[in-house]
C-alpha atoms as one frame of an Amber mdcrd trajectory, in Angstrom:
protein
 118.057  91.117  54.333 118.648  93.771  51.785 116.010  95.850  50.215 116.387
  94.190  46.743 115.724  91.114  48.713 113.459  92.374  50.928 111.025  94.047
  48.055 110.789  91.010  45.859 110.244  88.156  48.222 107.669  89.785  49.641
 105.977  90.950  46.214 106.235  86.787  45.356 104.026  85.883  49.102 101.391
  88.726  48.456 101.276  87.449  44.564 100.597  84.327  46.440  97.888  85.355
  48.568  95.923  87.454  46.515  95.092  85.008  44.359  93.957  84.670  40.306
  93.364  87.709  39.025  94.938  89.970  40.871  98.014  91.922  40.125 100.587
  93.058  42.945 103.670  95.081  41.407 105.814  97.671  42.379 106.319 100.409
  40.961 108.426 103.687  40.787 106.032 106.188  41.904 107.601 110.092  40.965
 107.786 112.655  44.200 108.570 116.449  44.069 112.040 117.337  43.171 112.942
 114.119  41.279 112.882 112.273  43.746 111.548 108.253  43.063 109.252 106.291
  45.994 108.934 102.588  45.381 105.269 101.498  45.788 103.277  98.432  46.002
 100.166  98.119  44.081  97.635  95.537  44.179  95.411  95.701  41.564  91.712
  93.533  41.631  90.121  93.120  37.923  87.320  95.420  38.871  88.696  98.195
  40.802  89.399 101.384  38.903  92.059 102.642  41.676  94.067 101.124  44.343
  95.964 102.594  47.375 100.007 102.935  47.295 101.601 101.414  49.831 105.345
 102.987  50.104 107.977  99.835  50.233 110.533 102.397  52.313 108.455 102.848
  55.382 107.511  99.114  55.174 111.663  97.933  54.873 112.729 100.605  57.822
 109.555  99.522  60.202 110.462  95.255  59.441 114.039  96.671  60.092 113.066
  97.798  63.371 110.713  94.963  63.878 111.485  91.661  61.526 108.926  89.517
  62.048 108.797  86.789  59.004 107.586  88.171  55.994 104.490  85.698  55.604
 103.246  87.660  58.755 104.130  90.894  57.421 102.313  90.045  53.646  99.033
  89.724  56.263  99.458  92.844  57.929 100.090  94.751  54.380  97.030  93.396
  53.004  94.906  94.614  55.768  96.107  98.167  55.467  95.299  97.522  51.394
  91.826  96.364  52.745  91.196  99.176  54.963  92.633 101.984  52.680  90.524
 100.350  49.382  87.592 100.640  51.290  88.175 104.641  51.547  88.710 104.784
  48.067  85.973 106.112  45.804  84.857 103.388  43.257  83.721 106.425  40.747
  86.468 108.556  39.484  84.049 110.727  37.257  85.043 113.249  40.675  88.441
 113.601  38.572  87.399 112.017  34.861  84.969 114.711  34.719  85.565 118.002
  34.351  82.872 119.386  35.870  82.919 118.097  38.825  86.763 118.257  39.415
  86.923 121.717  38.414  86.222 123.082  41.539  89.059 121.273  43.486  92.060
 122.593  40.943  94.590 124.759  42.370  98.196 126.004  41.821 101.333 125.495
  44.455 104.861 126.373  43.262 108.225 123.720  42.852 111.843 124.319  41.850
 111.841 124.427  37.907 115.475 122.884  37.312 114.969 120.148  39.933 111.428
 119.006  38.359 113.048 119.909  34.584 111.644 115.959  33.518 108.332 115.840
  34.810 107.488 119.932  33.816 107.976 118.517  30.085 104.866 116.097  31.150
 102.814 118.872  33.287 101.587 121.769  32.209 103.230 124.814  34.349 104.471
 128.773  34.102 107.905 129.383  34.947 108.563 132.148  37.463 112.218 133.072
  38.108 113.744 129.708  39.718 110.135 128.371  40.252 107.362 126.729  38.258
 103.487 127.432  39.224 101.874 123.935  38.121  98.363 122.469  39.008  97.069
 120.189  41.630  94.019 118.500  42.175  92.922 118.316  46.217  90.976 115.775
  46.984  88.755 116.964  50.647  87.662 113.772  52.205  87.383 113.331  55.989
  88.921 109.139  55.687  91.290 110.457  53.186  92.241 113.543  54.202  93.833
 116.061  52.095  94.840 113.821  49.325  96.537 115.150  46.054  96.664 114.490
  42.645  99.052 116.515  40.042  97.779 117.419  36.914  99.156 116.117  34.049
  99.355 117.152  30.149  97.227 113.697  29.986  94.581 115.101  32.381  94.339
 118.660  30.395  93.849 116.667  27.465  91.083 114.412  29.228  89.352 117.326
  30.216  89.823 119.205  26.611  90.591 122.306  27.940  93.653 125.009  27.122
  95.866 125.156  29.446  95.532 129.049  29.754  91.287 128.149  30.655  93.192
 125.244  33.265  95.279 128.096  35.194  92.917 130.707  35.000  90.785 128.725
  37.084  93.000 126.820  39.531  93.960 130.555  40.217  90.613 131.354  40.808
  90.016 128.429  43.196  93.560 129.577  44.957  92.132 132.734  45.770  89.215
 131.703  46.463  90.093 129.200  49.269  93.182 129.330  50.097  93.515 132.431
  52.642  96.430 134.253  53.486  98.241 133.659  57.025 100.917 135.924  57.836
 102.442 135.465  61.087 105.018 136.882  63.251 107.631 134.510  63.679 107.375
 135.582  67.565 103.893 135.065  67.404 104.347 131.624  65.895 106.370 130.719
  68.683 103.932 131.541  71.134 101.533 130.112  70.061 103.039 126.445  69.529
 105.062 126.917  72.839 102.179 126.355  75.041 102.439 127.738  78.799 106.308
 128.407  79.306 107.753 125.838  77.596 110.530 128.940  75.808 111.729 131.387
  78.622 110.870 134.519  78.051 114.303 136.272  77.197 113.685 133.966  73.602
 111.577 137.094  72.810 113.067 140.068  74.307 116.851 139.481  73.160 118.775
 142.662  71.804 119.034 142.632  67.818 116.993 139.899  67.036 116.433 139.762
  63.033 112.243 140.343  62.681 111.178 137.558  60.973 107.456 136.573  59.243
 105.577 133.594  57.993 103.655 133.786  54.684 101.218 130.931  54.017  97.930
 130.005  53.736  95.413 129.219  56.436  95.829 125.042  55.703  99.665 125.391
  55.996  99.920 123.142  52.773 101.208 124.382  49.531 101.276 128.251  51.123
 104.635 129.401  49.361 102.445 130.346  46.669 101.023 133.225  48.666 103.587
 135.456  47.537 102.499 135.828  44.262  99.262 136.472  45.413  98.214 139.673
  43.622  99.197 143.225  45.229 100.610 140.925  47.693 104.052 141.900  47.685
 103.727 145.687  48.034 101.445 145.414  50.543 103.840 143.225  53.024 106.289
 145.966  52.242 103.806 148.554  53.081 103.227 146.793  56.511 107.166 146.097
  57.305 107.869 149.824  55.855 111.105 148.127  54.059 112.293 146.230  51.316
 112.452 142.579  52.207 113.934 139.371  51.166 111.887 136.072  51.321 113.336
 132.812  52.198 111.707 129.333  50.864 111.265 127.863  54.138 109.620 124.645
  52.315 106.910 124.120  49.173 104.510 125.072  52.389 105.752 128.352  53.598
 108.084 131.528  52.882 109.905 132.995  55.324 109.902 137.254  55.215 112.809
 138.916  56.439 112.774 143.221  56.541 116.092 144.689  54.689 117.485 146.165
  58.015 120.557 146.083  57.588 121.038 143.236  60.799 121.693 140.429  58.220
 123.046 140.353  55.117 121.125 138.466  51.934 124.250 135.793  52.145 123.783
 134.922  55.461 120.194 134.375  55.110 120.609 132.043  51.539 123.497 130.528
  53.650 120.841 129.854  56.202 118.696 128.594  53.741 120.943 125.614  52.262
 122.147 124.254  55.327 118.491 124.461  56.990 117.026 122.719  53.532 120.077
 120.052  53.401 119.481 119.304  57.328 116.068 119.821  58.458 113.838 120.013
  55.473 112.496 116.449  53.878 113.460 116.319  50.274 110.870 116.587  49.226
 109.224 119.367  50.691 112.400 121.457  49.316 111.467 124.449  47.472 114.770
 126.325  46.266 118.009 126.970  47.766 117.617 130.609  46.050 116.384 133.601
  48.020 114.354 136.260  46.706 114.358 139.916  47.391 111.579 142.657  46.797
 112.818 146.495  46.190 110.531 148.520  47.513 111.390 151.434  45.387 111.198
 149.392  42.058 108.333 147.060  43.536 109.394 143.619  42.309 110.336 140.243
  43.522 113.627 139.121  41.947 116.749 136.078  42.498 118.731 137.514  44.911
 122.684 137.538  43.239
């Protein structure tokens, strides 16, 4: 069955099931990067919020397993039961401004490839990058849940947007620690007990290379513009640098050696983004480069 099919038979049985009242629809729900998600939302009169339930991963599991859709309407609305039950019923936590201040923060995204939805955000631009604000929601059922912030949410809370980023900056620094690791080190550590032979580490002319993110490992590319930042990873690696955008989460710092030029490395970059990286987790296909003499971060050309 295709999707088309697939999506609008089965919105028809859970219309069916849910009864008067309430509203199932799908909906185009916007990701990072432009990219769309189809989700299903079923909406009671009297809730306030409802979980999204992501009509992709439902199509490729039935794909793998196609039971008939009646039993797969059930099985949907038991995950809508169980993940409405973890939903908060007050949303004054995000409605009100004082309360939801405290959970604001900034991450970066690729300006060009977000162009439509940075005329409905409120962001700084930052060569190919935009900084833009998020909302993280820290709840042990939900776990690290996130909501962007919109023009419409500045305006809810009646605040400038120069007040919004000064304190979602705040709140960055604040919370979100630095981790800088040696790639080696990284290794290591997520190798266990010789699961990479040891000649991985101790090869001739291997290009030093460093993680930069923050202690949750979620939204860390940021770090970078972490103030005095910069100059001070030069300081430790005694060298210009360039930086690689391993993913929205992490950067990847590479010493200016001389063992690997800048396009090899933004090489690297595309093909690892257009073969390993999801999507949407994509940060730029741009590297960056600091000068140590002139001490500033700039497109590498």
């Amino acid at each position: 069955m295709e999707y088309a099919v697939f999506k609008l038979r089965l919105q028809e049985i859970l219309q069916k099931k849910t009864g008067e009242g309430v509203i199932v629809e799908i909906r185009s729900i916007p990701k990072n990067n432009g990219i769309c998600r189809e989700g299903l939302l079923i909406r009671e009169p009297d809730s306030t919020v409802t979980p999204t339930i992501y009509l992709g991963q439902i199509y490729d599991a039935w794909g793998k397993d196609p039971v008939p859709l009646e039993e797969l309407a059930e099985r949907i609305l038991e995950i809508y039961c169980r993940e409405r039950k973890m939903l908060p019923d007050d949303v004054s936590f995000f409605t009100d401004f004082s309360k939801a201040r405290r959970h604001i923060y900034l991450r970066l995204i690729h300006y060009e490839r977000n162009s439509e939805a940075l005329q409905r955000m409120p962001h700084q631009k930052i060569l190919d990058l935009a900084v833009v604000c998020y909302y993280r929601m820290e709840d042990r059922e939900l776990g690290d849940a996130t909501i962007s912030v919109m023009e419409e949410h500045r305006a809810m809370w009646k605040i400038s947007e120069e007040k919004l980023f000064a304190i979602a900056r705040a709140n960055t620094l604040r919370d979100q620690k630095i981790c800088f690791l040696d790639m080696e080190q990284m290794i290591r550590e997520y190798s266990g007990d010789g699961e990479f032979p040891e000649e991985i580490f101790f090869r001739e002319n291997v290009v030093p290379m460093y993680i930069l993110t923050n202690r949750d490992k979620m939204f860390g590319a940021f770090c970078v513009f972490y103030p005095h930042v910069q100059q001070h990873i030069s300081d430790y690696l005694d060298a210009s640098y360039y930086v690689l955008p391993s993913s929205i989460h992490e950067v990847i710092l590479v010493p200016d050696s001389g063992q690997i030029s800048g396009h090899e490395l933004r090489d690297m970059v595309v093909e690892i983004n257009h073969s390993q990286v999801d999507p949407m987790e994509v940060l730029s296909d741009n590297i960056y480069y600091f000068d140590r003499e002139k001490g500033d971060l700039t497109l590498f050309a």
